[in-house]
C-alpha positions as a Markdown table, in Angstrom:
| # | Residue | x | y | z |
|---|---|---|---|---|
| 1 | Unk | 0.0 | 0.0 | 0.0 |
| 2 | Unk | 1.6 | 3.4 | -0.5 |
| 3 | Unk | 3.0 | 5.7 | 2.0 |
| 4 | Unk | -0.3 | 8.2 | 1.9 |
| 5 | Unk | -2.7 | 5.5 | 2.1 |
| 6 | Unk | -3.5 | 2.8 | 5.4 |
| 7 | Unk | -5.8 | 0.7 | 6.2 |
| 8 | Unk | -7.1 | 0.4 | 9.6 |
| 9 | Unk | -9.8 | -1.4 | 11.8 |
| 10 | Unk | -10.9 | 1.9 | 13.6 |
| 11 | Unk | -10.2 | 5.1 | 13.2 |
| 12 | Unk | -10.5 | 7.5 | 16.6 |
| 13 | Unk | -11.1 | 11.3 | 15.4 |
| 14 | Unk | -10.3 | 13.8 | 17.9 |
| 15 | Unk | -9.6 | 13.5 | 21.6 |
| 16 | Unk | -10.4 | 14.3 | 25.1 |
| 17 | Unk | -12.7 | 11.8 | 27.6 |
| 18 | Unk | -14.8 | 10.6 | 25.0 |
| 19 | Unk | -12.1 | 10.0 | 22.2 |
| 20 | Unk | -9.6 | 8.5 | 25.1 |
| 21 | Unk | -11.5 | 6.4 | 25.8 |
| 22 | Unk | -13.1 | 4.8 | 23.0 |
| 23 | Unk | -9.8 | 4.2 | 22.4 |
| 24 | Unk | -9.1 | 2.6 | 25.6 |
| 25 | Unk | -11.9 | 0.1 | 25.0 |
| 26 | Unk | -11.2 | -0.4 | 21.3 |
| 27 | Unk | -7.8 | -1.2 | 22.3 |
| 28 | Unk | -8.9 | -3.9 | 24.8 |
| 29 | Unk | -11.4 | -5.3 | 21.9 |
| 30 | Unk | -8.5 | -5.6 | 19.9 |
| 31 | Unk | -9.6 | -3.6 | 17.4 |
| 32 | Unk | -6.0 | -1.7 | 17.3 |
| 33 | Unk | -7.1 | 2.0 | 16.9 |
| 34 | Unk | -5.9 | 4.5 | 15.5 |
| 35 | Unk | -6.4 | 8.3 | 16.7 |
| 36 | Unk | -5.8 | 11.6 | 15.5 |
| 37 | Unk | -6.3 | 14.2 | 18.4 |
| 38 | Unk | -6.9 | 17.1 | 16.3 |
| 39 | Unk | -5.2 | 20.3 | 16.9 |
| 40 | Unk | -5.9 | 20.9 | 20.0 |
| 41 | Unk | -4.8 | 17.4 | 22.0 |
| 42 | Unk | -6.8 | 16.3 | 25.3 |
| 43 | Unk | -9.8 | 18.9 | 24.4 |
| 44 | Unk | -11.4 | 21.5 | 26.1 |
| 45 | Unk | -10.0 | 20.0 | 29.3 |
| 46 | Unk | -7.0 | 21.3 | 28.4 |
| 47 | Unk | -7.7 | 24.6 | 28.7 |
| 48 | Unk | -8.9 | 24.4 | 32.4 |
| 49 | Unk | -7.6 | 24.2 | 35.7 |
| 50 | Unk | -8.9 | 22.4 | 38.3 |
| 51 | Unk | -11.5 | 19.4 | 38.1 |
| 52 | Unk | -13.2 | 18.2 | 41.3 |
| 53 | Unk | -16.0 | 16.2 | 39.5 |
| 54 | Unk | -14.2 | 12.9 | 38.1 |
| 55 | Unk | -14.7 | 10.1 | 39.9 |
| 56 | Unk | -11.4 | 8.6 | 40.6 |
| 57 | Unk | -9.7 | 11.4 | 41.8 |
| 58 | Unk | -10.5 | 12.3 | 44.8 |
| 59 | Unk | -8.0 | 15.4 | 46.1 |
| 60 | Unk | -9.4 | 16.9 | 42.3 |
| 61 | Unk | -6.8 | 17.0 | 39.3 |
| 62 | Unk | -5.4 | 20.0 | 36.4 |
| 63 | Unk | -7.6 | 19.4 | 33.6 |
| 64 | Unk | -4.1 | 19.1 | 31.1 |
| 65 | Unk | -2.8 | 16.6 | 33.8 |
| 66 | Unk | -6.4 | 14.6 | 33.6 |
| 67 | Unk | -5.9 | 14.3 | 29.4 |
| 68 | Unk | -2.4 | 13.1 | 29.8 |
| 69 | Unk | -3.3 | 10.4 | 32.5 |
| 70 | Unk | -5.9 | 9.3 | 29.6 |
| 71 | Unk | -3.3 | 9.6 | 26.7 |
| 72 | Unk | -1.3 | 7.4 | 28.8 |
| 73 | Unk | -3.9 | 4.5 | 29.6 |
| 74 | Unk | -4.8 | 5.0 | 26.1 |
| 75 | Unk | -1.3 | 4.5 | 24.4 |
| 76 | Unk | -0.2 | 1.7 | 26.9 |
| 77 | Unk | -3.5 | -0.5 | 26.1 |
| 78 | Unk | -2.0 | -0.5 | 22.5 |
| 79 | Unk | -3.6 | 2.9 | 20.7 |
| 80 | Unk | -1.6 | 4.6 | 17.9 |
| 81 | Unk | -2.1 | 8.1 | 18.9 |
| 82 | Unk | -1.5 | 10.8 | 16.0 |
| 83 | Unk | -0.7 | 14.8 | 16.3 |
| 84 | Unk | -3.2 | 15.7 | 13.2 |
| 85 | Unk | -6.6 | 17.1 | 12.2 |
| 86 | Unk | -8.9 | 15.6 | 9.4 |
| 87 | Unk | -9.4 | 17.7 | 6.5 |
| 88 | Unk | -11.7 | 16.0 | 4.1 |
| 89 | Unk | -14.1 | 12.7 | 4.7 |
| 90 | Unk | -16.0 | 10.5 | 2.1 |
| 91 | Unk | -18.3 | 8.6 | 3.7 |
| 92 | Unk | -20.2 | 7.4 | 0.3 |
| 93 | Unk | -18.7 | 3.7 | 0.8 |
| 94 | Unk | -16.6 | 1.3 | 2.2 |
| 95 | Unk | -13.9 | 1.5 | 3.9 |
| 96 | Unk | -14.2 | 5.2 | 5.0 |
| 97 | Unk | -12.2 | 7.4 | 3.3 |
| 98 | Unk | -10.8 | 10.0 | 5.8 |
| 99 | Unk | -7.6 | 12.5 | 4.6 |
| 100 | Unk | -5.5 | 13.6 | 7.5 |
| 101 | Unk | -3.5 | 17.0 | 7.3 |
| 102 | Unk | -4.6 | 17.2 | 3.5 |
| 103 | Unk | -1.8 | 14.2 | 2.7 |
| 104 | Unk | -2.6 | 11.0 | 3.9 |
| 105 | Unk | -5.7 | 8.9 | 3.2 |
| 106 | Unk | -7.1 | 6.4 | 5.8 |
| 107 | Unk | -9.0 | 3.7 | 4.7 |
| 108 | Unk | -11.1 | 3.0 | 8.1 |
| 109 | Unk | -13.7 | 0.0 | 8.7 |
| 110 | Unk | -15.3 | 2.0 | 11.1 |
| 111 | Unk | -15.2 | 5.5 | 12.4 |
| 112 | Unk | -15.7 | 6.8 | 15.6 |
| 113 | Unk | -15.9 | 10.7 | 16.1 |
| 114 | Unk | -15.4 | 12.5 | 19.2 |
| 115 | Unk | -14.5 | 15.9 | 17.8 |
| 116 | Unk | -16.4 | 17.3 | 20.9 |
| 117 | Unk | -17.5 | 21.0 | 20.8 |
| 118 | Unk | -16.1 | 24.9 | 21.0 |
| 119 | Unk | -17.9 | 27.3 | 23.5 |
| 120 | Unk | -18.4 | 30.7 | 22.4 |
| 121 | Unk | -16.6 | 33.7 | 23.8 |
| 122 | Unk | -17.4 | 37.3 | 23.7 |
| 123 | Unk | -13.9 | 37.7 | 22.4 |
| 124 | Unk | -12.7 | 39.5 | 25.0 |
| 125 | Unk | -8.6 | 40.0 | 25.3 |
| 126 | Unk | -9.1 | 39.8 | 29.3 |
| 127 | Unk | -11.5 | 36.8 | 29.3 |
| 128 | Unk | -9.0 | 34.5 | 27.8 |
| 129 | Unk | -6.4 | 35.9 | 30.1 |
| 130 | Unk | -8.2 | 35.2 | 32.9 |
| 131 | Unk | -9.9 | 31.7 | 31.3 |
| 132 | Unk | -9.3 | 29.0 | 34.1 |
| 133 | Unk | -8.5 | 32.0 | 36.7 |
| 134 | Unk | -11.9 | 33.2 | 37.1 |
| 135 | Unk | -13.6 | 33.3 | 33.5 |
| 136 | Unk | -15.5 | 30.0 | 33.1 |
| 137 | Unk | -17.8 | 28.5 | 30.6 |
| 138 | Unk | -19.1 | 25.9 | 32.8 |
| 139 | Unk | -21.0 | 26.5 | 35.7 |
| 140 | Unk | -21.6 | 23.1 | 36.6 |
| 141 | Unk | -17.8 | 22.3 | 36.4 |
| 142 | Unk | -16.7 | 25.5 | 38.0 |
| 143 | Unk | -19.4 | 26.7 | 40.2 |
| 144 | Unk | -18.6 | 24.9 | 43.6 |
| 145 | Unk | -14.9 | 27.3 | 43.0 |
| 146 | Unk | -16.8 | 30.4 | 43.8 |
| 147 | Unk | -19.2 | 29.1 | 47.0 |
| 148 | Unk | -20.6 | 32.0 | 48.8 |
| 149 | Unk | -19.0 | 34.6 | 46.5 |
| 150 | Unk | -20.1 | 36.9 | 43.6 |
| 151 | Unk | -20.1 | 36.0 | 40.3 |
| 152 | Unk | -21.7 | 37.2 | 36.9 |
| 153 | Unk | -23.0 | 35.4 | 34.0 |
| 154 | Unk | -23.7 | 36.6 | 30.6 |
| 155 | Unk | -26.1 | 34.9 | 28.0 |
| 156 | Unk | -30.1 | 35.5 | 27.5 |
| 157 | Unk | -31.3 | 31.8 | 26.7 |
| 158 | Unk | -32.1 | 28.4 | 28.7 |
| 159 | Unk | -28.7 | 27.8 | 29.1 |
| 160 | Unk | -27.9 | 31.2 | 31.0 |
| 161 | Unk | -31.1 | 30.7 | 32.7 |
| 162 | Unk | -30.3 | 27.3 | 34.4 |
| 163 | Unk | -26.3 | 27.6 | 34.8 |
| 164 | Unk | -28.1 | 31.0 | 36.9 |
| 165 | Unk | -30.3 | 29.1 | 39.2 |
| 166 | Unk | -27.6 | 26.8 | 39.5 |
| 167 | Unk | -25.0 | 29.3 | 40.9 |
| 168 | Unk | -27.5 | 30.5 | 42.8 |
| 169 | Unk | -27.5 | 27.9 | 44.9 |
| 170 | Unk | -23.8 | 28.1 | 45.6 |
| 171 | Unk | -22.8 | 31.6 | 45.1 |
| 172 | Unk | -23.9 | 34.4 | 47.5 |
| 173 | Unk | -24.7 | 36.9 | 44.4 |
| 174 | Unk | -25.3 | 36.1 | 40.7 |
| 175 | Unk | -25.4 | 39.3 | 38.3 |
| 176 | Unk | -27.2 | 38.1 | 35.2 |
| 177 | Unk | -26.0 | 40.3 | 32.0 |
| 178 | Unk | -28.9 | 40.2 | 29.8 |
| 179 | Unk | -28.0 | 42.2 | 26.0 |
| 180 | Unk | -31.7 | 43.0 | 25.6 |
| 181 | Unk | -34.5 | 44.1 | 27.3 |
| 182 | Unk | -35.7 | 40.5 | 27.4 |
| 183 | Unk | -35.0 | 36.6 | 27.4 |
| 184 | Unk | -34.6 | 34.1 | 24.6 |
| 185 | Unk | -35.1 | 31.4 | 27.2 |
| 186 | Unk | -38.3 | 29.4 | 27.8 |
| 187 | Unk | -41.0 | 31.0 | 29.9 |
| 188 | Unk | -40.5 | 28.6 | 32.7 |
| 189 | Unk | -36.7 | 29.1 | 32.8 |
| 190 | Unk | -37.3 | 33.1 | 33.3 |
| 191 | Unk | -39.7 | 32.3 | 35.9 |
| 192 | Unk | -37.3 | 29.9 | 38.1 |
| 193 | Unk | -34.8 | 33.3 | 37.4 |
| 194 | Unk | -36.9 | 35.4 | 38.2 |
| 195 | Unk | -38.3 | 33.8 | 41.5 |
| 196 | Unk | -34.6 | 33.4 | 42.9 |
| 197 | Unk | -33.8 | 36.4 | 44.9 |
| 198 | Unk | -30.0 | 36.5 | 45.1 |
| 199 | Unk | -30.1 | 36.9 | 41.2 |
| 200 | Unk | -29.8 | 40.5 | 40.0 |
| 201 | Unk | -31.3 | 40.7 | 36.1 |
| 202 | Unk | -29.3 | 43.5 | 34.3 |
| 203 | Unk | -30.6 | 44.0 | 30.7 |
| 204 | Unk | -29.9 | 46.0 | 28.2 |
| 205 | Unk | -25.9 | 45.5 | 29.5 |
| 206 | Unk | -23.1 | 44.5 | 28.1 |
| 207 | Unk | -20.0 | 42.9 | 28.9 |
| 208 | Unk | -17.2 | 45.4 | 28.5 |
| 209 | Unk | -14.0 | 44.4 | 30.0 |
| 210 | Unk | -13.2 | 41.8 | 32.8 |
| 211 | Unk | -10.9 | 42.9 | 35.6 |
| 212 | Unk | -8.4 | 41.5 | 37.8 |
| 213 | Unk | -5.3 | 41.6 | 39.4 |
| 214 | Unk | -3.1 | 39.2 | 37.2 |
| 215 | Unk | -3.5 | 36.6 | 38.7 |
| 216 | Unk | -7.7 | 36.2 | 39.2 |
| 217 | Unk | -11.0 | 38.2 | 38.4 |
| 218 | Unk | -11.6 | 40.8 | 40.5 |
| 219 | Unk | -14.8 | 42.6 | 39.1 |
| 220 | Unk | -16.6 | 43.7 | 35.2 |
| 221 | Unk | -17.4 | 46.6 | 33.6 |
| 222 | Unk | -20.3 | 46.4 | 32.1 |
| 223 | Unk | -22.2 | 49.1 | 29.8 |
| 224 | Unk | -26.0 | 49.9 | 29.3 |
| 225 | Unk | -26.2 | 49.5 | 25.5 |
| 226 | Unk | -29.5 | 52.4 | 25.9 |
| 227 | Unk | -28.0 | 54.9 | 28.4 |
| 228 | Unk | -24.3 | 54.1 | 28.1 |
| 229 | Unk | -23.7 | 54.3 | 31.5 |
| 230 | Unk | -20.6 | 52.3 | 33.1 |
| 231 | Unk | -20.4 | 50.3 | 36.4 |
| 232 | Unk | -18.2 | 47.8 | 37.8 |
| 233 | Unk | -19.9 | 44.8 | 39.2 |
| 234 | Unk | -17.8 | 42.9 | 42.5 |
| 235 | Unk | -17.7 | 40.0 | 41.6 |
| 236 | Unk | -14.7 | 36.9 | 41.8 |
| 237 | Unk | -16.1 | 34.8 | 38.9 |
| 238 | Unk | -17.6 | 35.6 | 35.5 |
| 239 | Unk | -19.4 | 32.8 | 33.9 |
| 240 | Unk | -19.8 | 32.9 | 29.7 |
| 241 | Unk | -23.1 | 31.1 | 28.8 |
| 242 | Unk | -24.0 | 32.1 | 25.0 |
| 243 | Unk | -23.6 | 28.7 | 23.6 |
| 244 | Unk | -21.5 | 26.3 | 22.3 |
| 245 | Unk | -20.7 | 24.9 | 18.5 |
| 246 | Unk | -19.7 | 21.6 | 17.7 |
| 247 | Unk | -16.9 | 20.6 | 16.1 |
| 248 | Unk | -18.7 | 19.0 | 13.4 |
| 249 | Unk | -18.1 | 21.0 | 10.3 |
| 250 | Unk | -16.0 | 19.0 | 8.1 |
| 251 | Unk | -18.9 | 16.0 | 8.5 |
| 252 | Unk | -21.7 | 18.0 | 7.1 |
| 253 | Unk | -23.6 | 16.5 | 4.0 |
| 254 | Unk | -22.7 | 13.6 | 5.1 |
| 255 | Unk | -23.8 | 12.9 | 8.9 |
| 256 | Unk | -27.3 | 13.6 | 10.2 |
| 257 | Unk | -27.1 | 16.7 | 12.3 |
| 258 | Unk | -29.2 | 19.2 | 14.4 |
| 259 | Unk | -29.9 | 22.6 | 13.2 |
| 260 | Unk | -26.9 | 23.8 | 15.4 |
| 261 | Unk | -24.4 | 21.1 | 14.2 |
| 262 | Unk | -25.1 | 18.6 | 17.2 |
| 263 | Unk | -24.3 | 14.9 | 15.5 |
| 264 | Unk | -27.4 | 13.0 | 15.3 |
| 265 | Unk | -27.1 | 9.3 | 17.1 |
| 266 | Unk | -29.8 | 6.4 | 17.2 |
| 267 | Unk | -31.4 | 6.3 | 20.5 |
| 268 | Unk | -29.4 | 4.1 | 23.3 |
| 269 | Unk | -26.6 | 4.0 | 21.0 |
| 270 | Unk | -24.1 | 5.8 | 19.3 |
| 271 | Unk | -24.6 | 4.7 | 15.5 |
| 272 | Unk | -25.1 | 7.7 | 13.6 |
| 273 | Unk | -26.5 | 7.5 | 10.1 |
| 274 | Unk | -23.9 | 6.2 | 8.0 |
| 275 | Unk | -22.9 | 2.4 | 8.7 |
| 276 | Unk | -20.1 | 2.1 | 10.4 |
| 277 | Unk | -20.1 | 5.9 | 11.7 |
| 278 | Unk | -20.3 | 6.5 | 15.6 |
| 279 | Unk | -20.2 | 9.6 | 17.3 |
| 280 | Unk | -19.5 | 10.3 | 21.0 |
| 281 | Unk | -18.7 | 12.6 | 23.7 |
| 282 | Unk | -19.9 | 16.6 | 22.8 |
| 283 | Unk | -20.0 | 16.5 | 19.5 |
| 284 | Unk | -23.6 | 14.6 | 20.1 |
| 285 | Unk | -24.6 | 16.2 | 23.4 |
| 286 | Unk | -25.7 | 19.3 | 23.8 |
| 287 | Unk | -27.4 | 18.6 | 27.5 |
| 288 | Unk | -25.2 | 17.5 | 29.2 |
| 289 | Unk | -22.0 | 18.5 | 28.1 |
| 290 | Unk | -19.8 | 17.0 | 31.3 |
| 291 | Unk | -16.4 | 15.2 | 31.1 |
| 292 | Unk | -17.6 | 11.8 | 33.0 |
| 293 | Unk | -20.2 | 11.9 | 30.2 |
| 294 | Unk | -18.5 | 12.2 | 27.4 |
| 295 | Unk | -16.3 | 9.2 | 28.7 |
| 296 | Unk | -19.7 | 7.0 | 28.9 |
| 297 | Unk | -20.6 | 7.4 | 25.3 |
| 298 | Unk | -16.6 | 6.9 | 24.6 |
| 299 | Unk | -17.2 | 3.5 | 25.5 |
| 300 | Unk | -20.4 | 3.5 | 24.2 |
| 301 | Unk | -18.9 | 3.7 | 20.7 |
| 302 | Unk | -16.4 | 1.3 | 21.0 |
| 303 | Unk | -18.5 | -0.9 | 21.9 |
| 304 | Unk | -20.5 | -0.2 | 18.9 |
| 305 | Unk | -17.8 | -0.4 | 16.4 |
| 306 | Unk | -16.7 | -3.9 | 17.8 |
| 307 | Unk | -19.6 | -5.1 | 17.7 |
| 308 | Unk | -20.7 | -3.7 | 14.1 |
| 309 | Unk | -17.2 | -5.6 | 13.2 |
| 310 | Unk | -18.2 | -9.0 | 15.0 |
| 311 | Unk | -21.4 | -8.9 | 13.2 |
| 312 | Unk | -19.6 | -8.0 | 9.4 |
| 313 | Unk | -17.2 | -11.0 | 10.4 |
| 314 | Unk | -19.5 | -13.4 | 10.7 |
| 315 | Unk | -21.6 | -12.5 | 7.7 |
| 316 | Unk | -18.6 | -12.7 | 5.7 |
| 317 | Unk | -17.7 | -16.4 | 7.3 |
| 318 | Unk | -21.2 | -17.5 | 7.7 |
C-alpha cells in the first residue's frame, strides 16, 4: 500500500474523555485503533484548571494533567495516537475514506468521532487571560470554586437561565447580563430566574472588559447599551453562557445533524447514520456537556464499532 494510504480497523477522530477512551476500550477489543487528536490534543480540558467532579480522583486534578493520565492508559493499552486534524471525509462507501493533514488517506472500517464541541466567547482579550482563573464556561464544572462569592454570567437563553439558578445555589450573588430588554429562554426558565432572589437581572448590558489583578477576576465593567452608562460589578467569577458549537463542520452532507451542528445518534446508541459511523462525547450532546459523560458514550462507541465488526465477520464467514 503506498506511503499516503492505510488501512485500519478503527479510526479514533479527535480526543479528550470521549475519544480516550473509545480508544481505551477499542484497544482492549483488539480492534488496534488508530487516533488523530486534532489540533488541540486532550480537548477542552486542556484549557482548564482544576477538576473536582471525576470520579477517581478524589483530592481533584489539572484538567491538562487529567488528558495526559488518559493519553497514557490509552497508548499503553496499544492505541496509535496521532498529532493531526482531518481535512476532508467521504463517507459514500466502504472502507471510510478520511484525509489527515490534507496528505494522507485512511482507509477505516469503522469510524468513531469524538470531535467534541467549542464554547463561544465574547472575544474579549481579558476573558481568555483570565480563562481558568476566574472566567469560566461551565457553571456546573466551576461553580462549587466560587461558593458563597459573587459572580456574573452573561447569556439570555435556557442555558444562561439554568447555569443561573444553579450558581444560585452556591454563590452568594449572581449578576445576570442580559444584552436586551428580554430573554430568549423558555417562559418557565425566566420564571425559576426570576423567582430566585439572590439573582440580579441586568438588561440591556453588556459585557465590557473583565478585571483582575493578574493573577484572578476581580470585578466587570459592564455598559448599558440604551444609556451608556458604566459600572463595575464585584464580583470573583464571570461565567460565559451564549452557547456552544460543535466541532462538526467537516462531517456536514454527510452525517445527520441538528440545526446547530449537534451529530445525530440512534437512541441508546451511538450509531449515527452512515454504517459504520459513531459519534460520541460533545459532538452529540448538547445537555449535558460533562467530562464523565463524554467518557460514557466513549465507551459506548467502541463498543458499537466492535460489535458492528463482529457482526460484518461473521456475515462474511457464515
Amino acid at each position: 500500500m503506498p506511503e499516503n494510504l492505510e488501512h485500519v480497523k478503527c479510526l479514533i477522530i479527535g480526543s479528550g474523555p470521549a475519544g480516550y477512551t473509545a480508544a481505551i476500550y477499542a484497544s482492549r477489543a483488539d480492534l488496534k485503533p488508530v487516533m488523530y487528536t486534532g489540533m488541540l490534543a486532550g480537548g477542552q480540558l486542556t484549557q482548564t484548571t482544576d477538576v473536582e467532579n471525576f470520579p477517581g480522583y478524589p483530592e481533584g486534578i489539572m484538567g491538562p494533567e487529567m488528558m495526559e493520565d488518559f493519553r497514557r492508559q490509552a497508548e499503553r493499552l496499544g492505541t496509535d495516537i496521532r498529532f493531526g486534524y482531518v481535512s476532508s471525509v467521504d463517507f459514500s462507501s466502504l472502507p471510510h475514506k478520511v484525509v489527515v493533514d490534507d496528505i494522507k488517506t485512511i482507509l477505516a472500517d469503522t469510524v468513531i468521532i469524538s470531535t467534541g464541541a467549542s464554547a463561544k466567547w465574547l472575544g474579549l482579550e481579558s476573558e481568555q487571560k483570565y480563562s481558568g482563573f476566574g472566567v469560566s464556561a461551565c457553571a456546573v464544572c466551576d461553580g462549587f470554586f466560587f461558593k458563597g462569592q459573587d459572580v456574573a454570567i452573561v447569556g439570555a437563553g435556557d442555558t444562561a437561565a439554568e447555569e443561573a439558578t444553579y450558581l444560585a445555589k452556591l454563590c452568594n450573588k449572581v449578576y445576570m447580563i442580559v444584552r436586551r430588554d428580554e430573554f430568549r429562554a423558555s417562559k418557565a426558565m425566566v420564571h425559576r430566574v426570576l423567582n430566585t432572589p439572590n439573582i440580579e437581572i441586568l438588561y440591556n448590558t453588556e459585557t465590557k472588559e473583565i478585571l483582575g489583578d493578574g493573577h484572578s477576576v476581580n470585578a466587570v465593567k459592564v455598559i448599558n447599551n440604551k444609556t451608556n452608562e458604566e459600572r463595575n460589578l464585584d464580583v470573583t467569577g464571570f461565567f460565559v453562557a451564549i452557547g456552544h458549537q460543535p466541532n462538526t463542520e467537516i462531517f456536514k452532507g454527510w452525517i445527520d445533524m441538528d440545526e446547530t451542528g449537534y451529530i445525530i445518534t440512534k437512541p441508546g446508541s451511538t450509531q449515527t447514520n452512515i454504517e459504520g459511523v459513531f459519534c460520541c462525547g460533545d459532538a452529540q450532546d448538547h445537555i449535558y456537556r460533562q467530562a464523565v459523560t463524554a467518557a460514557g458514550t466513549g465507551c459506548m462507541a467502541a463498543i458499537d464499532a466492535e460489535r458492528y465488526l463482529a457482526a460484518k465477520e461473521h456475515v462474511v464467514t457464515a
